[in-house]
N, C-alpha and C positions, 0 to 999 in steps of 0.2 A: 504494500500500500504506500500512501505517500500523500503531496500535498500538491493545489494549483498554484502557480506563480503568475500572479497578475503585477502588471507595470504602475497601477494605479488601483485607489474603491472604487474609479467612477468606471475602470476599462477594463472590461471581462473578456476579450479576446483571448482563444486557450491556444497559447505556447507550446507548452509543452508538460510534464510532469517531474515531480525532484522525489526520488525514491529517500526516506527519512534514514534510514539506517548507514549508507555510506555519508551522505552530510554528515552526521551529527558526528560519525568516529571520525571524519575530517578534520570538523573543526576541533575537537577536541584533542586530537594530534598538533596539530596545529598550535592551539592555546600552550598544551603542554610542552611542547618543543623547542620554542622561539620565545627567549626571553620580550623578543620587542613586540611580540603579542599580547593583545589584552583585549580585555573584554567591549572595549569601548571601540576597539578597532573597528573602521567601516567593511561593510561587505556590501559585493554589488552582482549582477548578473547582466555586466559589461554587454553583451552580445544582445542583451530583451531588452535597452534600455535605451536613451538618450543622455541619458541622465550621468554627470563623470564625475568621479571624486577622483583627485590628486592619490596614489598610492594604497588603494582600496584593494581588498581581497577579491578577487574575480571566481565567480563561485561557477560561472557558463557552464562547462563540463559537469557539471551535475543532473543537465535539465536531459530529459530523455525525451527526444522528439519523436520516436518511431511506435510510441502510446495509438492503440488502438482506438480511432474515433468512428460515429457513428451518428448515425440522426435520428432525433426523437423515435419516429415513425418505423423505424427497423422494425420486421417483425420477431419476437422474444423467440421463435424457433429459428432464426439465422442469428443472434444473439447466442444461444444453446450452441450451435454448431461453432463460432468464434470461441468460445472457452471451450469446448473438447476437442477440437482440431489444434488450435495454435495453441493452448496449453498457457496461457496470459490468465493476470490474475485481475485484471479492472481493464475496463473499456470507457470512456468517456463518453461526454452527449454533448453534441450540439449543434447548435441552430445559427444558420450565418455566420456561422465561424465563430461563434461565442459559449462558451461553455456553461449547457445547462445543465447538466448534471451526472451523476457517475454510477457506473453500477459493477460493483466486487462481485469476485465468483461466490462469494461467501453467501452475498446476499440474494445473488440466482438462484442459490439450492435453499434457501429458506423459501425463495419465492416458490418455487415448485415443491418443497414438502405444506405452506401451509397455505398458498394462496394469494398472501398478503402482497400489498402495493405500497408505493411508493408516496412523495406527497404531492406529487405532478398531477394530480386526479384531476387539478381545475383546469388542465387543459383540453381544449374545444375538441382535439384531437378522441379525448377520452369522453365525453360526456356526449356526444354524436350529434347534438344538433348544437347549432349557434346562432345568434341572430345577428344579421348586419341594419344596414340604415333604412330607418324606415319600418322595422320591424317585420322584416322579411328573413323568412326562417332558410337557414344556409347546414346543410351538413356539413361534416368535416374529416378531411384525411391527411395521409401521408405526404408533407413537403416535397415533389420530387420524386413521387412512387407513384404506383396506381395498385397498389395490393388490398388485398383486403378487405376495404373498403365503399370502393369503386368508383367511377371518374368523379361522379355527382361531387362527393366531399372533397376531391381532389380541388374543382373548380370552384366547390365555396369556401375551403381555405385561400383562395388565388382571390376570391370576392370579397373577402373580412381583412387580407392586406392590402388590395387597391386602396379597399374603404379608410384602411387606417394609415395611409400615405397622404388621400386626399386630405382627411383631417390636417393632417400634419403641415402638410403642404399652406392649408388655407388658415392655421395658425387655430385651428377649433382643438377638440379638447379631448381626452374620454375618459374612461369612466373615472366618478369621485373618488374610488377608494385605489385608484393607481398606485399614489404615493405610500399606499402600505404595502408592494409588493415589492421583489430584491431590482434593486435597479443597474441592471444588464445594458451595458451599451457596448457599441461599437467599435473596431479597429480606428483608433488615432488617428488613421492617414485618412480615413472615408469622409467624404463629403459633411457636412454640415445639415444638408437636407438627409442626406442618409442617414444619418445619426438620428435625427430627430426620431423619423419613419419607423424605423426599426425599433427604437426606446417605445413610443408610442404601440407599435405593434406586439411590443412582449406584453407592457401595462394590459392592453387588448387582451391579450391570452390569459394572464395568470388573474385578470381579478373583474372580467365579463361575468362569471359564472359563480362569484365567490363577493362577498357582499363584506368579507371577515378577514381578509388578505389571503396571503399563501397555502397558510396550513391550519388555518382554524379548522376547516372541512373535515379533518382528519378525526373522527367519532370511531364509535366501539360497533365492531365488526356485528353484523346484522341488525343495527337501528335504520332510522327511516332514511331514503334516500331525500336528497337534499338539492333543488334546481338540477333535478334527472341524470345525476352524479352516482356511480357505486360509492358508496363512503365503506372503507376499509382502515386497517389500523397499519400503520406502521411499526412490525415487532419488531422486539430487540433483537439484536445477532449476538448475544453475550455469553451463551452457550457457545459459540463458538471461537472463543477469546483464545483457549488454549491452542487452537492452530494458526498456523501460519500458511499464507499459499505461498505457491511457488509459481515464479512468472517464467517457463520456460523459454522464449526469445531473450526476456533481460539475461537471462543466467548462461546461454549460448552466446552472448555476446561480452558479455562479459568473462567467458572462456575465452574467447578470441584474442581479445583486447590484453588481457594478464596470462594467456600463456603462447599460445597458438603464432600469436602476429609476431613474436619476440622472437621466437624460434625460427620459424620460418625466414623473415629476413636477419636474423644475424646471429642463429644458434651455431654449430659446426654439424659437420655429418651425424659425429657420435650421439651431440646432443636431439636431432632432428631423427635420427634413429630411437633414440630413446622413447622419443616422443609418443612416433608412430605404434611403439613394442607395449609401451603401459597398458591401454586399451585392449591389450590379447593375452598380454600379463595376468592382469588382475580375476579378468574372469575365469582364465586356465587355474587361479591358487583358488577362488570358490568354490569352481566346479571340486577339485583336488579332496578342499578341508569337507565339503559337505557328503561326497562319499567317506570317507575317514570316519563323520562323526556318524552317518548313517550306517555306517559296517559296526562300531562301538553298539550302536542303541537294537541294531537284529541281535547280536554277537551275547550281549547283557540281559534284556525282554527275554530272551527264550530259556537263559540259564536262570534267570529269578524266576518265570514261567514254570518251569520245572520244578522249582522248591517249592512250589503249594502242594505239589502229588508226595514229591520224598527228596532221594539224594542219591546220589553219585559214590561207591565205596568205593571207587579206585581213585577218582577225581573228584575233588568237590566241584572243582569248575566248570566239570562237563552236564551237558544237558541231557534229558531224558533218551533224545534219540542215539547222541554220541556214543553214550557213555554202553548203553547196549546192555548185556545182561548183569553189566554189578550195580543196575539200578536196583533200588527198593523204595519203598514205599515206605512212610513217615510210620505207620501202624497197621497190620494186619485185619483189624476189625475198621469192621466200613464206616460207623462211627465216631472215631478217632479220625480216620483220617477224612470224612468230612468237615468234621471239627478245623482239623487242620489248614484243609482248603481254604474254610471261610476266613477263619483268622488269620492266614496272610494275605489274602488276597484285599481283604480289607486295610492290613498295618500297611501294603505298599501304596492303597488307595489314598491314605491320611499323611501319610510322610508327603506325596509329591503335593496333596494340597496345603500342607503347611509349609513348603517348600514356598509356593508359587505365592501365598497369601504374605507369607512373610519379608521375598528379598525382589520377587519379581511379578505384579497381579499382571504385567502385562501380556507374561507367556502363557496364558490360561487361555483355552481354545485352540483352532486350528492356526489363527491367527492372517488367515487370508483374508477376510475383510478389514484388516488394520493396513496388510498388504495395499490390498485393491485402494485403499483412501489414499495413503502417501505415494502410488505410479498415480495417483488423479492428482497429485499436485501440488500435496497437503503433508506440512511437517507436521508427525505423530510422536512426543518425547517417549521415552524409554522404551518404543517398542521395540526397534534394531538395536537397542545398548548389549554390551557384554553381557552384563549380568542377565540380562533375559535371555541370550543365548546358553548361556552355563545351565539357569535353571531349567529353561524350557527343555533340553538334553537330558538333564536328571528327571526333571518331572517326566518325561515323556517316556523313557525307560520305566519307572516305577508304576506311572498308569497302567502302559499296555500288557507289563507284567502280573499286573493285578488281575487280567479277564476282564475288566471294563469292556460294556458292549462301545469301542474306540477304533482308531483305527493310527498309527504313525505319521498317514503317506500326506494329508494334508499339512499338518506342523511339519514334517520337510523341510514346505518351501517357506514356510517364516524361519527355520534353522540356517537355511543355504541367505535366506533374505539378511538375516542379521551377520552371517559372516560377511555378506557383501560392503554392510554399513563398515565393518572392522576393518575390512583392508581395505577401502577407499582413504584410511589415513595413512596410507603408504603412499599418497601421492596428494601433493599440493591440488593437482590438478582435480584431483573427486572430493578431497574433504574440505575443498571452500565454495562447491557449486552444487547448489540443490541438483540442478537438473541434469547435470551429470555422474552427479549420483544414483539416481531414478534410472537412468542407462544401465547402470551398474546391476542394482536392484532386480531390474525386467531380467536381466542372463540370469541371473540368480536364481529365479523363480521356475526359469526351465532345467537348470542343474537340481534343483530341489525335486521336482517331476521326476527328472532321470534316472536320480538314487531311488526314490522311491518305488518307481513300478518297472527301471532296464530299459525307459525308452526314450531314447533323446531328442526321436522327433515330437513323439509326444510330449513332451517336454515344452519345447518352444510353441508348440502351435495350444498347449495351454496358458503358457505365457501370453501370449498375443489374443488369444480369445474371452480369457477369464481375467486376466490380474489386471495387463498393462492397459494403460491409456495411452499413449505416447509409444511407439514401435515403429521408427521406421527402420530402413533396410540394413543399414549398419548394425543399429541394437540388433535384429532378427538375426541377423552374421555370427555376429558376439557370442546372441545364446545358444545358438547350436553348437558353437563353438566349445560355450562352457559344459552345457549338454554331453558334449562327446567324450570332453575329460573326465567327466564325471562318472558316467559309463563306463569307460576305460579304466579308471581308478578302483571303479566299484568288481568289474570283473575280476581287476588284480586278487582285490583283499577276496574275494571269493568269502562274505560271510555266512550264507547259508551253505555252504559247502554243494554246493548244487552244479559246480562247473558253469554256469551261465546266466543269463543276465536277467533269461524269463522265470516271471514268479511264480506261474502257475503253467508248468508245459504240458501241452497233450499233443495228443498225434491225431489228429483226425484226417483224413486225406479224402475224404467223399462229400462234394457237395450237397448240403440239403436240396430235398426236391421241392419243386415248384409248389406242390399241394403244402407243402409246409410252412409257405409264406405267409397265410393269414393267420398261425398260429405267432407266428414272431411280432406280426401288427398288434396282436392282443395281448402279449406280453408287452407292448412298449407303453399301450395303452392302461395297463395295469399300474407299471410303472409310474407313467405321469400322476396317475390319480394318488398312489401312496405316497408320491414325493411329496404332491402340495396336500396331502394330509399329515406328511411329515414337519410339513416348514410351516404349516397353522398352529398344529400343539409345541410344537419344539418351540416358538417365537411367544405363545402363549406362556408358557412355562417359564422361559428365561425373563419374560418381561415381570409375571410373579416375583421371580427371585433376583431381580436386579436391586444394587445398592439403595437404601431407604426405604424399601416395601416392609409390609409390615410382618414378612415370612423372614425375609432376611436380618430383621431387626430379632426375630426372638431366632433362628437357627442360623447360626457360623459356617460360614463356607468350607469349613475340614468338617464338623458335624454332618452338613448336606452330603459331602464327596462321601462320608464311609456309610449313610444309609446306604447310597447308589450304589455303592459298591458289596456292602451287605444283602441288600436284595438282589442282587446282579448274581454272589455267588451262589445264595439258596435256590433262586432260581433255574440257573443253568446247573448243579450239580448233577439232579435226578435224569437228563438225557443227555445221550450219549453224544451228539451232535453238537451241542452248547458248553459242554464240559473243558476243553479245550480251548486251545486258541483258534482264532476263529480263521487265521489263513489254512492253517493244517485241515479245516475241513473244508473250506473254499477248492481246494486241492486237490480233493476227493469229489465234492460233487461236479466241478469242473472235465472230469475222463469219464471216458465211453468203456462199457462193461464189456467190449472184445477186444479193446487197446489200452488199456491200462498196465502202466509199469508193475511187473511180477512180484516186488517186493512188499508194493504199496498195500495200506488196511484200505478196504472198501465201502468197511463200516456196515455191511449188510445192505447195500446198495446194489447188489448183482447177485447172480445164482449162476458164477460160473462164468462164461460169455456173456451171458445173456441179462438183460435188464431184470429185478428181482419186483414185479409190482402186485403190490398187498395194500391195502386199505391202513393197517398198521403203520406199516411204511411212509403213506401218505401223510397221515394225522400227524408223525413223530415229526417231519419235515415241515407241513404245515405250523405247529406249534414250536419249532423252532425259531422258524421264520416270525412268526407273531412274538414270543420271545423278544430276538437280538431287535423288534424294530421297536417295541416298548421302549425296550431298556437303553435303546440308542435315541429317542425321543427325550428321554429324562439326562440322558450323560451329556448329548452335544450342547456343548454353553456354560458347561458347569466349571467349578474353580479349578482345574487340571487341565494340563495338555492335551487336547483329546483331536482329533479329525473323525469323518464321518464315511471317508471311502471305502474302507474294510468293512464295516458293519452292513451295507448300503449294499454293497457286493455280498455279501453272507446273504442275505433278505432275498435280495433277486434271486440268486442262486438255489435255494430252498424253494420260492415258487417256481422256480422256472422247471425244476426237476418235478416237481409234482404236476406240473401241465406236461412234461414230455414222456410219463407215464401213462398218464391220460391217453395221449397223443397215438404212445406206443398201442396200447390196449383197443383203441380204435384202429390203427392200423390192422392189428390182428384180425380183425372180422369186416375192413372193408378195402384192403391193401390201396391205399391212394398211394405209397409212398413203397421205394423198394427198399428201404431201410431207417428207423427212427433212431435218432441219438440222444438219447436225454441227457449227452452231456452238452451239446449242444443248444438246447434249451435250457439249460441253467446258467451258460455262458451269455446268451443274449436276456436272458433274467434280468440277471448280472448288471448288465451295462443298461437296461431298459429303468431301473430303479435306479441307479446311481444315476443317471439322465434325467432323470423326472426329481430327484434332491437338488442335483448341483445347476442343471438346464446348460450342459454344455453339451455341443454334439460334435465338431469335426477331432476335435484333441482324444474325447473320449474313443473314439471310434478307432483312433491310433494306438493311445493306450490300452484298448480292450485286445487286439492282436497284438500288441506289444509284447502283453502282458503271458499271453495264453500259445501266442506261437500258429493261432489258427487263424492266419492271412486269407483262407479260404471262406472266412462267415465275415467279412466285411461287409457284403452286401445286408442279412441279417443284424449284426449291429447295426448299419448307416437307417436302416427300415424302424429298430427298435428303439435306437436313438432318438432319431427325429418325430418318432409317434410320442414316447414319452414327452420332448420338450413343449409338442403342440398340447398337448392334453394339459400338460401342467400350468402351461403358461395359460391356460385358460381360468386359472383358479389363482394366480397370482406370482409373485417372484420367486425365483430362486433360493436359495436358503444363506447363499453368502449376500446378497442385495438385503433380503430382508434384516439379516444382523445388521449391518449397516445403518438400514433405518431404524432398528429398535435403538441401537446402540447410540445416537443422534450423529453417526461422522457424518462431515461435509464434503460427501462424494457427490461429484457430478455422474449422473447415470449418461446413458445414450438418451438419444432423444425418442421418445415415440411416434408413430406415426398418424401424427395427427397436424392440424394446422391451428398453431394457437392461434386465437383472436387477438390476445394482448399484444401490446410493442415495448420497446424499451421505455419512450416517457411512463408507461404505466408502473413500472418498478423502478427506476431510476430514484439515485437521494437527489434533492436537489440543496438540501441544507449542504455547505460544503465550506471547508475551514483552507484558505490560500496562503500563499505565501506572495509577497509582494516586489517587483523588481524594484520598485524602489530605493535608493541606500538605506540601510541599515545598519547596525552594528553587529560582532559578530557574537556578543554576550546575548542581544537579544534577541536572536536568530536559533542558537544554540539553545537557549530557554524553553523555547517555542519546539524545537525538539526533542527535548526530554522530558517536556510534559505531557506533550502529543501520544493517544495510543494509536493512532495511526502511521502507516509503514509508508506512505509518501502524501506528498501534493500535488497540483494539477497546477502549470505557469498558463497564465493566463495573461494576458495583454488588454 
């Protein structure tokens, strides 16, 4: 943010803007530096001015002239597009080159979460009719457009300024209460009649319709309207104090300017190579650390995972599968070691939330809508710091160790996202520039993908579809880049001992047949419906239990984490399915009963070759499935590290196997199909429900083969994908959007497709605090920005 810089009170011609925070460390370098400095000294902005002082500070180089302007009349869905395309954080408004007023990105997403307007309402533009001379009723539009509106208002805006020239011209008057509105005039150099004209035709606008000046109109949101005016309230933005935006162009050019231009003309080769190497550096050591810490956290999960059942006599370190037959079991009688289960699975549940409550609340969740707000734009404090890296790593180990219906693979990409913040301070160049840091951030995000499910393209094209705002061609380079290292790295450490990168491998080699398509559309269709059944109670829930409610005021968020996690383990004990961690059954339902590796348990899923299908069967699956989607409704959002795509994949997978039973069983008595694979329908389950949670479709579709090795059901996924995201999106957002809005961040979403009616005067402030080219001193200059909580000014002339 910042402030206008007008040359005079009477001359509002807008200059340019003074972003507040490099002034003020200016001057205050400045002061402090140079004994012949003081506070009385003059300052001037030489270049906006006529005006000379003898030895005065020349402040010119502060003024940013390449400030996004725009006319009242803009319509607020091309407003919408300017702040999520060029990534700026204020646009300005004006009319004849004079600045009427300004609109923050802060205050667009208030505008579009509650409604609320601006204090422009008394403009003709807004109120639809006007009346010119003679009491002839004149519509009104866009200066210079013809949107919206349509020619009519166009011509009796073009009729109410002829009107208010002739006035001017013939030395007549208008209205009485003129002299109580902001008195807006013209460029210096314009004419004398211009001037008049134009002063007279704002008085015309702002106070035709308003008997009370500028902003008296502004009443409590649904009272009467007032001279055929919407009266709305101007709310606070104070909620949103603790962020900061990020003006992408300023922070690019300001890369240029401090590192880029210096280099280029007059760095040496070594240094000009350096240059070029940082940018393929930095995201090659993310990629690196966030396989590293993702090989620790499988490596850890499955060895604590193991010590709920028993222990390792040869090894304590080894896991249940490693360690092979000198495992045992905590106690002999069933009893005991259900006792046992519970009570660790619980003690790991309450360590990772007194972990997170105590040094870090911000690694709590997946932590992808804290993502998605900072690539929109938006500094979020402690969310990328160390320390929430540290804990979010231990916590997230202790969760998913505990059987928490959880999942790792979303906290990932806030794990890869926070190392990114780390090492951007190994370079001047990322840790003094938001938005090259956000560069940073977006690779991140697709190396965190990578470790998590083995797929790098999946990876990036989740990066670009879900998290980032801001992608162009270079960052996409970047993240594959970091992607591949990560991948590479992760293959290295080999932590599941599996030899390879896919999580869940099957061998299928036969296309499903055509008659099996409209079974896949019903499963995506399933999907969509429990996803936005899942992100209604799950947002319901968290909104219960958010900070100051009165659930969270009488129960503590380590109290909350170990019920969930107490009924999580009583729950899941009694079947066989839920008992475990919930990849190792993902695993199992994911392979087909005549290709399943020989070693593998099948858990009573086959009779042999052949698919085992029983009523019993069904119900155990079904009630599984109802289970992990309970307990994953009550876990996601709670005080722990938790993500939501393992559970979400469990769910589908369990329905999908009991439609492909169905499926099979029908086949038998009407052969549509020359072979049924009900692992196959649990795989596009799978992705149909995680589709219809998260509403992402090209990334998932990559990652669903990614993950599973079966490039042949592409088609399948891209059907179940896209069914789930139409279904759902009919019932509402996505489940990382919706956190978003409970949570109040100041994300810009995409725009919808619709055509708003509003323009910018109808949200625009028009109350607005300048800075004057005038001389002034630089004591009182510097005052004026330290008391200021605004991040710039608008130079105005």
């Amino acid at each position: 943010g910042g402030f206008p810089l007008i040359s005079s009170g009477e001359d509002h011609t807008l200059l340019g803007y003074i972003h507040t925070e490099p002034l003020r460390r200016h001057l205050e370098k400045t002061l402090g530096q140079s004994a012949l400095m003081r506070e009385d000294f003059p300052v001037i902005f030489k270049k906006y001015t006529t005006s000379r002082v003898q030895g005065a500070l020349d402040l010119s180089k502060f003024v940013d002239e390449t400030v996004v302007r725009i006319v009242p009349e803009t319509p607020l869905a091309q407003v919408h597009n300017i702040f999520r395309q060029l990534g700026i954080k204020i646009v300005l408004v004006t009319r004849f080159a004079e600045l009427a007023g300004i609109i923050t990105k802060k205050s667009f997403v208030h505008h579009l979460e509650t409604g609320s307007i601006g204090h422009i309402t008394h403009d003709p533009a807004v109120a639809g009719t006007a009346h010119g001379p003679g009491g002839d009723d004149f519509e009104s539009i866009a200066e210079g457009t013809d949107n919206g509106a349509g020619k009519a208002v166009h011509n009796a805006r073009k009729a109410q300024t002829l009107h208010v020239r002739f006035k001017a011209d013939k030395g007549g008057s208008v209205d009485a209460h003129a002299t109580e509105a902001p008195q807006l005039q013209s460029d210096i150099r314009q004419s004398r009649h211009r001037r008049e004209s134009l002063q007279k035709m704002r008085d015309m606008f702002v106070s035709a319709f308003s008997s009370k000046g500028p902003n008296t109109n502004l009443v409590r949101a649904g009272t009467a309207e007032e001279n055929g005016l919407v009266q709305r309230v101007k709310k606070s933005l104070k909620k949103y104090n603790k962020y900061t935006t990020v003006s992408f162009p300023t922070e690019d050019a300001k890369d240029f300017h401090e590192h880029t231009s210096s280099i280029l003309s007059k760095g040496s080769r070594l240094q000009k190579f350096a240059h070029a190497l940082v940018p393929w550096l930095i995201p090659a050591l993310v990629g690196f650390l966030t396989a590293t810490v993702g090989s620790l956290i499988e490596v850890a999960s499955d060895w604590m995972n193991s010590l709920r059942f028993g222990r390792c006599l040869s090894n304590s370190f080894l896991g249940r599968e490693a360690c092979g037959a000198d495992w045992v079991a905590w106690s002999t009688s069933e009893m005991q070691a259900f006792a046992s289960y519970v009570v660790i699975s619980v003690a790991f549940a309450a360590v990772s939330a007194a972990l997170v409550r105590a040094f870090a609340p911000m690694a709590r969740g997946s932590g992808i809508p804290e993502v998605k707000t900072i690539l929109g734009g938006f500094v979020m404090n402690e969310v990328l710091e160390f320390k929430t890296l540290v804990v979010k790593v231990i916590g997230l180990t202790l969760s998913v160790s505990s059987g928490m219906s959880l999942g790792k693979e979303g906290p990932l990409v806030h794990v890869a996202c926070c190392w990114a913040n780390f090492c951007s301070k190994l370079s001047s160049r990322y840790v003094e520039n938001e938005a090259k840091r956000r560069e940073l951030i977006s690779t991140a995000a697709a190396a965190g993908v990578s470790v998590a499910f083995g797929t790098p393209l999946g990876g990036v094209l989740f990066s670009y579809e879900e998290v980032s705002t801001m992608f162009p061609q270079k960052t996409m380079v970047r993240a594959f880049f970091a992607a591949v290292i990560a991948a590479l790295s992760l293959s290295w450490y080999n932590p599941a001992g599996r030899g390879r990168l896919t999580m869940f491998q099957t061998h299928f080699v036969q296309m499903p047949s055509l008659a099996e398509y409209p079974w896949f559309l019903i499963l995506g269709a399933v999907g969509g419906v429990l996803g936005a059944v899942f992100v209604h109670f799950n947002i319901k829930i968290s909104a219960a239990r958010q900070e100051g409610t009165a659930f969270r005021k009488r129960v503590p968020i380590v109290a909350e984490v170990s019920m969930i996690a107490l009924v999580t383990a009583l729950t899941s004990w009694p079947l066989l399915f839920t008992r475990g961690l919930s990849t190792s059954t993902i695993q199992v339902l994911f392979q087909g009963c005549g290709h399943a590796p020989e070693d593998m348990d099948m858990m009573g899923l086959c009779a042999g070759d052949d698919t085992l299908i029983s009523m019993e069967l069904v119900t155990s699956l079904g009630l599984a499935a109802l289970l992990r989607f309970v307990q994953m409704t009550f876990t996601f959002g709670t005080g722990v590290p938790c993500g939501l795509f393992v559970p979400s994949l469990y769910t589908g997978a369990c329905l999908g196997r009991c439609l492909g039973m169905f499926v099979t069983w029908l086949n038998g008595h009407y052969h549509f199909a020359a072979a049924v694979d009900t692992g196959v329908y649990a795989m596009v389950g799978a992705a149909a429900v995680l589709g219809g949670v998260c509403r992402v479709t090209i990334s998932l579709v990559v990652i669903m083969f990614g993950l599973t090795g079966a490039l042949q059901l592409i088609v399948p996924f891209m059907l179940a994908v896209l069914t789930a995201k139409f279904v759902g999106d009919r019932f509402g957002d996505g489940i990382y959007d919706a956190c978003i809005v409970l949570r109040g961040y100041p994300y810009l979403h995409e725009p919808d497709e619709v055509s708003f009616n509003a323009r910018a005067c109808d949200i625009m402030d028009d109350e607005l605090e300048c800075i004057n080219t005038q001389p002034t001193t630089l004591g009182q200059l510097l005052e004026m920005l330290r008391k200021t909580t605004f991040g710039g000014f608008p130079l105005i002339s």
